[in-house]
FIPAPA-760632 format. One record per residue (C-alpha): residue in one letter; x, y, z. Coordinates in steps of 0.2 Angstrom, whole numbers, plus 5000, padded with zeros to 4 digits. Layout:
N
AXYZ/...
***
This chain:
440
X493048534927/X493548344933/X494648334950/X496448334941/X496148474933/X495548584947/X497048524957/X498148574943/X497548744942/X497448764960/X499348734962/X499648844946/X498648984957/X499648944972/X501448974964/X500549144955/X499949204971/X501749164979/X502549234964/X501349434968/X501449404988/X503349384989/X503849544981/X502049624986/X502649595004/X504549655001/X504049804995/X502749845007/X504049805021/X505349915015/X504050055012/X503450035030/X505250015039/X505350185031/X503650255038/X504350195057/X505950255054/X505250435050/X504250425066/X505450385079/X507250415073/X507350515056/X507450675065/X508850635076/X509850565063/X509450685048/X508750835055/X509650865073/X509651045070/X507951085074/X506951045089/X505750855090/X504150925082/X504851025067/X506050865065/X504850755065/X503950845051/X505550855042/X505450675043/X503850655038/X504250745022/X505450645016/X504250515018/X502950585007/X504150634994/X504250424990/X502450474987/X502450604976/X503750464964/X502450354965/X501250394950/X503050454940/X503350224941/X501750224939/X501550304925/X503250234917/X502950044922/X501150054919/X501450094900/X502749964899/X501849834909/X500249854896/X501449844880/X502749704885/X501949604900/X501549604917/X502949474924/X504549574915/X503949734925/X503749664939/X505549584941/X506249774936/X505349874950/X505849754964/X507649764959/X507249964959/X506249954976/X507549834987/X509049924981/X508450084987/X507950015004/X509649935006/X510650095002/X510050195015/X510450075026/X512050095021/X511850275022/X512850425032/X511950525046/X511750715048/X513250705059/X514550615047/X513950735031/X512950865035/X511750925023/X512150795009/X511350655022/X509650715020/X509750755002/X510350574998/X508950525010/X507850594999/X508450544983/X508450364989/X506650394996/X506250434978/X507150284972/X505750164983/X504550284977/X504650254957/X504750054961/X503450054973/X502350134958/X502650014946/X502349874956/X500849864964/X499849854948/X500849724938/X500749614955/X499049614958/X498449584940/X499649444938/X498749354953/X496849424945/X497249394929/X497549194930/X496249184944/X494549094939/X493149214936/X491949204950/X493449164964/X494449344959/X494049434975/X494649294985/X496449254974/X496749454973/X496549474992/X497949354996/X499449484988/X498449634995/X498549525012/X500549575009/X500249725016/X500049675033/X501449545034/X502349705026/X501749795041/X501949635052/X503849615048/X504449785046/X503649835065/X504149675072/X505949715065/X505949885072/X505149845089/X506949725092/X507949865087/X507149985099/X507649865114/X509449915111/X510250055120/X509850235112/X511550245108/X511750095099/X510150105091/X510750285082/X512350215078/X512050075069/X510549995074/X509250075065/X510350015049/X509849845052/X507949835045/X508549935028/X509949815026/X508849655029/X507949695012/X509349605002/X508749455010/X506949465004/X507349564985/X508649384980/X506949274987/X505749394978/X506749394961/X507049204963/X505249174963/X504549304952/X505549234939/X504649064940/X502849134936/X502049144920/X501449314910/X499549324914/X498249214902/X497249384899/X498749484893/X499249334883/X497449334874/X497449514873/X499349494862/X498749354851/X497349454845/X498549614842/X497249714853/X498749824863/X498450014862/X500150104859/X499950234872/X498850174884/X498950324897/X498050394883/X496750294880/X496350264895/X495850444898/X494850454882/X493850294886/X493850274905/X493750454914/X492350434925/X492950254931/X494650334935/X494150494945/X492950374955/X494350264959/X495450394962/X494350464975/X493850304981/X495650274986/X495850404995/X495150335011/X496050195012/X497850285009/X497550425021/X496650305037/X498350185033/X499750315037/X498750385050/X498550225059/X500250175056/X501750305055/X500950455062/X499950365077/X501750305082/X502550465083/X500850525092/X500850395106/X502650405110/X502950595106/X501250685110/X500850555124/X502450505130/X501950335130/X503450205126/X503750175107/X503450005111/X501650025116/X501250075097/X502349945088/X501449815099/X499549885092/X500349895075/X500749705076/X499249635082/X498349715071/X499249665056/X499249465062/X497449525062/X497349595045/X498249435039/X496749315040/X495249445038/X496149525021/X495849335011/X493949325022/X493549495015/X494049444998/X492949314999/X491449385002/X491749534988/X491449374977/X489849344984/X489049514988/X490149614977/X491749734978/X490549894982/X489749824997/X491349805006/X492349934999/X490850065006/X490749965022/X492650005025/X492550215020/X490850215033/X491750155046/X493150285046/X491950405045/X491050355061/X492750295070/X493850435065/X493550535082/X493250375095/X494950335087/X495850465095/X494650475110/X495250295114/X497150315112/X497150475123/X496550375136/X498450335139/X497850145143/X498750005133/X497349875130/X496150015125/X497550095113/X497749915105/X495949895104/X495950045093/X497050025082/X496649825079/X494949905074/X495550045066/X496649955055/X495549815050/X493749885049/X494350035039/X495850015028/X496149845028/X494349815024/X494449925009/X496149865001/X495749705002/X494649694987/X495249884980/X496549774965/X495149684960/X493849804961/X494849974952/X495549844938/X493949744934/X493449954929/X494449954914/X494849864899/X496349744899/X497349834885/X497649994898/X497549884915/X499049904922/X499050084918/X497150114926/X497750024940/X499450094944/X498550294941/X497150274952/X498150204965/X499750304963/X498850464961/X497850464978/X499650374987/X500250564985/X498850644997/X499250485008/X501250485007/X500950675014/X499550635026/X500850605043/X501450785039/X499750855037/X499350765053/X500650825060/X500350995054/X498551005060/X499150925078/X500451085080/X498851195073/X497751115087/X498951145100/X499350965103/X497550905102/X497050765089/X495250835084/X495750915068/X496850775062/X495050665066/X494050785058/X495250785042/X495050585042/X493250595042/X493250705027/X494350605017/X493350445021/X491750505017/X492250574999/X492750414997/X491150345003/X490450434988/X491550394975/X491450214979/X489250224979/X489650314962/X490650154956/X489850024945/X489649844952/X490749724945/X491049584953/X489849484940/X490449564926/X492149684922/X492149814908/X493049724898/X491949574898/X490549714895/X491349764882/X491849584871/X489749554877/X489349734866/X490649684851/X490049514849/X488349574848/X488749694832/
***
């Protein structure tokens, strides 16, 4: 390939990438402003008629009901996104995602409409939920799917690395609202992060419509190799892949959502440290998790998706007690510590190659479909992990240890499921495949 060439293709990869990350990063911020939103102030607003802890739960299950919508978009988008493209999806679910998030910024409280506030809440939640489930698959594979062979692992990390500025902005925005008075901050402060989405769905839409439907799909189409229902084939002809990604998920999903929305209800409820203390940890972390998500990437192309995947489920394993050993310490730099490691050792290590890794284990008729099940699927056991946490923390009579020793378990199934995967950073099913036809 001479110099003009690999320029070209190099600013084709950068619009791409921008094309995933923008929407990536709207979604994931108004999924998270959700998250924080169920830790601190949900229960006041929406569920004032029970006392903090069983509100807080209440809160938490909203939460995990977006979950539960997750593999319903995934199932839906992923059919559609394997049939008619990955780039007309991927407009749709953002339109779906950012208007759910604006509306319940415009939402009434418990105390303007009783009962109706939390159902709404709800329905709205499911709303994030369905778009939320259709979009992570069609953005990652329209960034994999134009990246060069042997440089996948690094391209496909840059979206995943959306998560953190997700994390990034929706925390930062959240830690400015908390400065305000309590009273302002129930009233009408809170409403300001959900109502900041428009901003970012009009940018995410303007861009996404300026990317090109993925080479692979294109190829795929030309040679009239689409399956008419993929969910179906994908079960007959991947099983084993799927159940390993499946559990291999798991990890990551759980170790997330404990790291983020239930350690901030944790600290500032359980330990009666400032809200702020949390938020801050978040943030760091994720300016962390910005720069090492792309680096991790990297070197799945060099050593392989397993090696880092495994190294990420291991280390929730071993850290899954220090954890909460560390925060209880009521000290801020040791808390901050924690959860900087925490966050960037263990989930972030793992969903930083996990689009590249989960979809290079099917074929690329049922891609988007593979994808979107194996990571919507195990989002369900995540979306409801802050009210397990929070479940087993009442069980233990305040005490962390059981919500550790729930962490450890979940990491080190996953640990399993990911030694049981194939390697294929060198060479993806479907490549395996066209190499077995060719030889017929």
């Amino acid at each position: 390939m001479n110099t003009i060439e690999s320029v070209t293709d190099r600013k084709k990869m950068i619009k791409v990438v921008l094309g995933s990350y923008a929407g990536a990063l709207m979604e994931w911020y108004d999924f998270f402003i959700y998250g924080t939103a169920s830790a601190l102030i949900f229960n006041k607003l929406f569920f004032p008629q029970v006392d903090a802890l069983l509100g807080t739960i209440l809160a938490f299950a909203t939460f995990g009901v977006g979950f539960l919508a997750r593999p319903l978009g995934g199932i839906v988008f992923g059919h559609y996104g394997d049939k008619i493209g990955r780039k007309k999806i991927l407009i749709i679910t953002i339109i779906i995602m950012g208007g759910g998030t604006f509306l319940i910024g415009l939402l009434p409280t418990y105390d303007q409409i009783g009962i109706a506030a939390p159902i709404i809440l709800t329905i709205l939640r499911i709303l994030q939920g369905i778009g939320l489930g259709g979009e992570y698959g069609g953005a990652a594979l329209i960034t994999i799917e134009h990246a060069p062979r042997g440089q996948r692992g690094f391209w496909g990390s840059l979206p995943q690395s959306a998560t953190s500025a997700g994390i990034l902005v929706a925390t930062g925005v959240f830690a400015l609202c908390t400065r305000l008075p309590e009273a302002d901050l129930l009233s009408w402060g809170w409403r300001i992060p959900f109502m900041l989405s428009s901003v970012l769905l009009i940018i995410g839409v303007f861009i996404r419509s300026n990317v090109p439907e993925t080479p692979e799909f294109e190829k795929m189409k030309a040679k009239k190799k689409n399956v008419n229902v993929p969910l179906i084939e994908l079960f007959k002809k991947y099983p084993k892949n799927i159940l390993i990604a499946f559990g291999a998920r798991l990890a990551e999903t759980v170790s997330s959502n404990i790291f983020n929305a239930f350690c901030i209800a944790y600290i500032s409820t359980q330990l009666g440290m400032p809200k702020n203390d949390a938020l801050t940890g978040i943030l760091l972390a994720s300016v962390i998790g910005l720069f090492v998500c792309p680096l991790y990437g990297y070197l799945s192309d060099k050593i392989g998706r397993r090696p880092i995947y495994m190294a990420g489920a291991a280390f929730l394993v071993i850290f899954a007690f220090p954890f909460f050993y560390f925060i209880n310490m009521r000290d801020i730099t040791i808390l901050w510590v924690a959860i900087i490691l925490g966050y960037n050792l263990g989930p972030t290590l793992m969903f930083s190659v996990q689009s590249v890794f989960f979809s290079e284990l099917v074929g690329t008729q049922v891609r988007y479909s593979g994808l979107s099940i194996a990571y919507q699927g195990s989002a369900i056991v995540g979306g409801f992990t802050p009210l397990i946490a929070t479940a087993l923390l009442a069980r233990d009579g305040g005490q962390p240890w059981y919500v550790a020793g729930y962490l450890c378990l979940i990491a080190f199934i996953s640990l399993i499921c990911a030694y049981l995967a194939v390697e294929t950073f060198r060479q993806d099913v479907s490549e395996t495949e066209e190499a077995q036809e060719q030889d017929i």
